[in-house]
Structures are given as C-alpha cells and as structure tokens.
N, C-alpha and C positions, 0 to 999 in steps of 0.2 A: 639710213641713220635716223634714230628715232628721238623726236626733242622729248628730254625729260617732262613727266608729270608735274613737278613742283615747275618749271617754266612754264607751262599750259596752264595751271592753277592760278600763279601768278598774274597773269597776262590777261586771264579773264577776270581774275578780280581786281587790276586795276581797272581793267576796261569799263567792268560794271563801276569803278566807282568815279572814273571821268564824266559817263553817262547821268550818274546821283549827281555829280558837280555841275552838270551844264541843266539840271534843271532847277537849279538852284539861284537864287539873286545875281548870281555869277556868271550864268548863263552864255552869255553874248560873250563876254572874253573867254570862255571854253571854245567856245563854239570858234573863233577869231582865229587860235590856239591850233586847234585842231583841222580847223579848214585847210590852213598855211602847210600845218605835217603830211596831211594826208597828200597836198600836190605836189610833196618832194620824193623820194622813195621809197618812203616809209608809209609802206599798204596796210590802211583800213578807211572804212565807210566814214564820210562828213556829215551822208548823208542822216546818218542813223543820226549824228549829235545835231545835227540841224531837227529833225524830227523832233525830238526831245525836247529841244528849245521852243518849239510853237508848239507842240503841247503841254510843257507847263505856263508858256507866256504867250499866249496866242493874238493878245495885243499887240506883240513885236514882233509879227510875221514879216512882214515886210522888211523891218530893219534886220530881222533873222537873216533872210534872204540876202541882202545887202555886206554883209558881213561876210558872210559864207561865200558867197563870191568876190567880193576884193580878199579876203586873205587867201583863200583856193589860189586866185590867178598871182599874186605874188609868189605863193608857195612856186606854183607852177615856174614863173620868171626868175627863180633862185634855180629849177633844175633847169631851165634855159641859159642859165649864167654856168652851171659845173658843167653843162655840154661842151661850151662855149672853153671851157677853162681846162677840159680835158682832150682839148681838140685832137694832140699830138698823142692819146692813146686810142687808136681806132679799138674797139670791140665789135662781138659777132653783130650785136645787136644796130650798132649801126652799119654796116654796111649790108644787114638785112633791110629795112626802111630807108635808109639813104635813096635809092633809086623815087621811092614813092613823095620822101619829102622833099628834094630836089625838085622833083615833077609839078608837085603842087604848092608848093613854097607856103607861105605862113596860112593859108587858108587852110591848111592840113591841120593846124594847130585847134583848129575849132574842136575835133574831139579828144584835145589833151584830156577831157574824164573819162573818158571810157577804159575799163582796166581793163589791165594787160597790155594796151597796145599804146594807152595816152603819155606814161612816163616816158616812152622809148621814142615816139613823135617828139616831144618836145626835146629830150636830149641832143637827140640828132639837130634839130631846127638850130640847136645852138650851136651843134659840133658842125653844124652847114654855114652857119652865121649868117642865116635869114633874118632879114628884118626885124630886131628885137622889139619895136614898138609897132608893130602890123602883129606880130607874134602876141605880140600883149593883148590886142585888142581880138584876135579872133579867139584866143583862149576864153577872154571875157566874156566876150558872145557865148561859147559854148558853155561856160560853166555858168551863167547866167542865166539860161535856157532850163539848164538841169536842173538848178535851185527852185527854178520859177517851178519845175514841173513837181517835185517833191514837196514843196507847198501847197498847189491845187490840188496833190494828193490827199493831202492830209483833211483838207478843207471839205471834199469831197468825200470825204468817209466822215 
C-alpha cells in the first residue's frame, strides 16, 4: 500500500514549517511540544527540533537541553501510562520484550530513545507495571544523555 503524494507533500511541508517555528522566538515551546510527541508513538526526530533551536538560539543551549528532556521523558511517562492502561490487551510486541523487560526491570527503560525498540520498552514497562517513578528516572537519564550528546554535537561542528 502506497501513502498518497499529497499526504507525503503535506507532511513535509508541515514538518518543514514546525522546523521555521522552532527557530523562531517560539522556539522553546516548539521544541517542549514536540519533544513530549515524539516520546509517545508518534515517530519523528526531537532531535532535529532541538538542533534548530541552538542553532538559532545558541544562548539557550542548555535550557534547550533541559526542555527537551523533561518534555521527552513525560512524553515517554504518558506511553508508560497507555502500557499501564492497556494492560488487558496483550500485543505481539509485548510479549516479544516482556521476557527482556521483566529481566531488567526499569533500568531497561534508560534506552526508551532509541527507535524502534524504546516505544515498545516503555509500553511494556507499563503493561509489566514496573516501577513508574525508577521508570521515570532511568528514562531521564537516558534521554538526558542523548540531549547532552546532540548539543556537544552541535557545539563541536
């Protein structure tokens, strides 16, 4: 099945023009916005609008950063809540990872950003009902980590 051209069109031209928004005065609540979307199940890069945002505001790198990871890991804590709320519909997807998140219990949650596999950790974490506040905080760590790294990036080039 092939998604229509005008949805592809679409899709990039709003993309490109949240990108225009977040380097704009507005920045930081794009960025806040978008952090939260991207750690629910709705796949696209934070990292790109975080970029954007220290490169037109390079002064607010830090608070860039800071933003980007609290709204991320709530994003993140809202799909630890639909885990949590979907518990009584087992999917393939957890009872693939269940064995692994079970295993390692919320310290698994540290690579809730890494795609493809960090939605499906955190879901389960919730549909396991691991520790929601150890869950909080090792997401924190990780996507706190990432942030910091995609800044030294930037800084760096």
């Amino acid at each position: 099945m092939l998604i229509p051209a005008e949805w592809v069109g679409a899709a990039v031209a709003s993309w490109h023009a949240l990108l225009q928004s977040a380097s704009g005065p507005s920045g930081l609540y794009v960025l806040a916005a978008l952090s939260f979307a991207a750690a629910t199940l709705i796949p696209f890069s934070s990292e790109a609008v975080l970029l954007v945002v220290i490169s037109a505001q390079p002064q607010h790198t830090a608070l860039a950063v800071v933003v980007a990871t609290l709204s991320n890991t709530v994003g993140g804590m809202t799909t630890y809540a639909l885990g949590r709320w979907v518990r009584h519909w087992q999917t393939p997807d957890a009872w693939r990872w269940a064995p692994q998140v079970r295993h390692w219990g919320a310290p698994i949650t540290v690579l809730a950003w890494v795609p493809g596999i960090g939605d499906a950790l955190v879901v389960v974490a919730g549909w396991l009902r691991i520790n929601a506040w150890a869950c909080a905080g090792w997401m924190l760590l990780g996507r706190s980590l990432r942030y910091l790294a995609v800044a030294g990036l930037v800084w760096a080039l």
